[in-house]
N, C-alpha and C positions, 0 to 999 in steps of 0.2 A: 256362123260356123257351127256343125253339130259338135256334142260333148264340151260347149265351152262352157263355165262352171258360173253357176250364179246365183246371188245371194238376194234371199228376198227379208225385207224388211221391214216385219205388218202385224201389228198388233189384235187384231182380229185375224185369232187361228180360223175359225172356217174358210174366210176369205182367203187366208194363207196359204191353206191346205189345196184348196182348189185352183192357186193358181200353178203352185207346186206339181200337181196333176197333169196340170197343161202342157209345163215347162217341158216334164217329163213325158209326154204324150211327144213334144214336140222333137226328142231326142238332146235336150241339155243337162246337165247335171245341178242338181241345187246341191246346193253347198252347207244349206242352213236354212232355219225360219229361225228370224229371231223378230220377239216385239220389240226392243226395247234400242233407243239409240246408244246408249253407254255399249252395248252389251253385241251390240253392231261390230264396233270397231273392232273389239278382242275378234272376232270372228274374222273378219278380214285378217286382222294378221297373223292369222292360223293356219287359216286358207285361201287367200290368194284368189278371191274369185275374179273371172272377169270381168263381169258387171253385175251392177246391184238393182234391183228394185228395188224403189225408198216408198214406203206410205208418207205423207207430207203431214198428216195428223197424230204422229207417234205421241205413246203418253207415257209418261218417268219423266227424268232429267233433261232428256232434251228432245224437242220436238225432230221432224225429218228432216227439217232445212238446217238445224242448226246440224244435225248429223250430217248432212251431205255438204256442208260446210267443211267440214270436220277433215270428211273422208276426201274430201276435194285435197284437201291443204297437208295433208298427211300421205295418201296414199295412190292420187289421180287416176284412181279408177272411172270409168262412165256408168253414169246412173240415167237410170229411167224414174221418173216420179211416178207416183200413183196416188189418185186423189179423188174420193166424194164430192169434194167443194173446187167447184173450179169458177172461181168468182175472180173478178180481174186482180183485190186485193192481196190473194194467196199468191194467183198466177206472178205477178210481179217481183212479194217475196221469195220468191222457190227462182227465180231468174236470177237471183247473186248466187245462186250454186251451179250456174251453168249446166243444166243439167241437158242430156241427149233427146230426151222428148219425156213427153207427158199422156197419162194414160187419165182416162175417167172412168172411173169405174162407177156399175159394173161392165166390164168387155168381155168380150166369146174369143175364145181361144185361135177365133181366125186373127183379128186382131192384135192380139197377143203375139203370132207368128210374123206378122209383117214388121210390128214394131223393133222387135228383137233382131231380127234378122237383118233390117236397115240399118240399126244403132252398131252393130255388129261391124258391117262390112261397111260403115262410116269410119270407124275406131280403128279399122284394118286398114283403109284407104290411108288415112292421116299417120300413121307408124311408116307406111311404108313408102311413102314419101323420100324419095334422095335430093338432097341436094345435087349443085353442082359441084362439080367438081375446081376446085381453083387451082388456077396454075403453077408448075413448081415454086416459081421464083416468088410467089403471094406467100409461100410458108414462110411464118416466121414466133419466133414464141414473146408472148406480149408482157411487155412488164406490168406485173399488178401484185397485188399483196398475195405472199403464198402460192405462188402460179406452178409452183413444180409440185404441188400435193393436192389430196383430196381426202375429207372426212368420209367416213362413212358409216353407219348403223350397223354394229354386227355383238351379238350374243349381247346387247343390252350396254353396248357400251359406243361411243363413237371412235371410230380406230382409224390412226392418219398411214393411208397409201399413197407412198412415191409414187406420182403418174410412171416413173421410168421404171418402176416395177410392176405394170400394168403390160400382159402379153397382150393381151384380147379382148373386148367384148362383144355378145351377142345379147339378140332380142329372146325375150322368153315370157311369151303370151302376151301379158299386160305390163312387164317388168323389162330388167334390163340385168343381164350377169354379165360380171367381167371375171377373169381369171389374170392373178398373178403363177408365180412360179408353186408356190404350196398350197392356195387356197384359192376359193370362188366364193365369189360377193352375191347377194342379189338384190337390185336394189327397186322399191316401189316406183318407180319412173324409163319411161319409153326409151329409147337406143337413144330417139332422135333429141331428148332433151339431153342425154347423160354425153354426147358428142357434142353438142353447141356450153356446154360447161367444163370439158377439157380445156386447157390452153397451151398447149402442146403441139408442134407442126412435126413432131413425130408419129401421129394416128394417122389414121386417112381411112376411108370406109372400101371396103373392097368387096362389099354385098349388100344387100338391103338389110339382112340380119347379122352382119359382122364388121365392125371395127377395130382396125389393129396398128400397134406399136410396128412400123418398121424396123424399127433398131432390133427387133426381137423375130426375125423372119431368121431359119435355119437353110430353106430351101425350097425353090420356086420349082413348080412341077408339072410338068405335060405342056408346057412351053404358054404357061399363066394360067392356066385354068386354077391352078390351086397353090396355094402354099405351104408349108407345117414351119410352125413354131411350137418350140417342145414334143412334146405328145402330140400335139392334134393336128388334121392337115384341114386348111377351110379350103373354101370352095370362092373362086372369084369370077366376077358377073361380067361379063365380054365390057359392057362398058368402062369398067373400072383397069382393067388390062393395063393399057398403055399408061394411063396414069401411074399406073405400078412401076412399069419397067421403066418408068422419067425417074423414078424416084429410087431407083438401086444404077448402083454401078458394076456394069457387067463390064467383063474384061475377055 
C-alpha cells in the first residue's frame, strides 16, 4: 500500500540513505534511519511504522535478531531482514524472529518494490481475515481469572478497562483502537488478536475493521447498514446483518 510508513534499521548510513531513496522513489514514507537496535525501539514507539527493515548485523547493544525479537514481542510489527551474510547459520538465527522475508544485499530497487509490496498485502490479507461468525445460542461469557477487565498501556502506566466499558473497537494500520465513553486506547496489536482476547459475548465484529459492544448500540440505521453508539455511526458489512438483528430484540 503507498504512504505506508517504514522504518529502516541499518547501520551503514550510505546503505541507509539509499535504500531510503528507493523507499521514497517507491512512494512510502520512512519514518526514520536509525543504526542502532536500543534506539530502534524508542522510534517505533513514537511512530508507529508499519514495517521495519532490520539490518541482521547491527552493532551497540543488541544485534538485528535480538531487536526484531524485541520488536516482535513488544510491538508485532512485520519486518523484513536485510543481510550481507546469508549463510545457513544466520539464516536460521533471524528465523526465531519470524520475520516476513529476507533481502541480500546489495538489491536494485526493482526488488525492493516487489518485496515490500508482497510483505504488505500479506500483513493486509492476514488483519482482514474474519472469522466466522458463531451462533447466538454459542455466546456465552467464560469463567477465568479477571474475565470482565483488561489491562492496558496508556501514558506509561497500565490502566484496568471494564470490558463493559468498552463501546468499540477498530483497526488502525498496524494497531488496534478501542473507544470507551471519555477516552481512545491504541494498542500495538491487530483487531483480530485484541477480539480472540476479549471474553465477553457482548462484542461481536460487525466489519472487517470494527468490533463492538452490543449492550452499547443507541440505534440501528438504514434497516442495518449502520449503527451509532454514542457519537459515532459504524458501518456494518452485509454479512454480519443478520447476525446483528439475532442478537437485538426488536419489538
Amino acid at each position: 500500500m503507498e504512504n505506508a510508513k517504514i522504518l529502516i534499521v541499518e547501520d551503514e548510513i550510505i546503505i541507509a540513505a539509499d535504500i531510503s531513496m528507493m523507499l521514497n522513489n517507491l512512494g512510502y514514507d520512512v519514518t526514520g534511519i536509525i543504526p542502532r537496535g536500543e534506539d530502534a525501539l524508542k522510534s517505533i514507539e513514537a511512530t508507529r511504522p508499519d514495517l521495519v527493515l532490520m539490518d541482521v548485523a547491527l552493532k551497540g547493544k543488541m544485534n538485528g535478531i535480538e531487536t526484531a525479537l524485541s520488536i516482535r514481542e513488544t510491538h508485532q510489527i512485520p519486518l523484513i531482514f536485510l543481510t550481507a551474510n546469508a549463510d545457513d547459520d544466520t539464516y536460521n538465527q533471524a528465523k526465531a524472529a519470524q520475520p516476513y522475508a529476507f533481502m541480500s544485499k546489495p538489491f536494485r530497487q526493482a526488488d525492493l518494490s516487489r518485496t515490500v509490496e508482497l510483505v504488505l498485502q500479506k500483513v493486509a490479507e492476514e488483519r482482514n481475515q474474519i472469522p466466522p461468525v458463531a451462533p447466538v445460542e454459542a455466546f456465552h461469557k467464560e469463567e477465568s481469572i479477571l474475565a470482565d477487565r483488561i489491562f492496558v498501556r496508556y501514558k506509561d502506566r497500565m490502566v484496568k478497562i471494564m470490558l463493559n466499558e468498552i463501546l468499540f473497537a477498530e483497526a488502525d494500520r498496524s494497531y488496534c483502537k478501542f473507544h470507551t465513553s471519555d477516552t481512545e486506547y491504541l494498542m500495538s496489536l491487530p483487531l483480530g488478536t485484541f477480539e480472540e482476547k476479549l471474553q465477553s459475548g457482548d462484542f461481536m465484529r460487525i466489519h472487517r475493521s470494527h468490533i463492538i459492544n452490543v449492550t452499547k448500540i443507541d440505534a440501528v440505521l438504514d434497516n442495518y447498514n449502520y449503527v451509532s453508539i454514542g457519537k459515532h455511526t459504524l458501518p456494518v458489512s452485509r454479512g454480519f446483518q443478520e447476525a446483528l438483528a439475532l442478537r437485538l430484540k426488536v419489538i
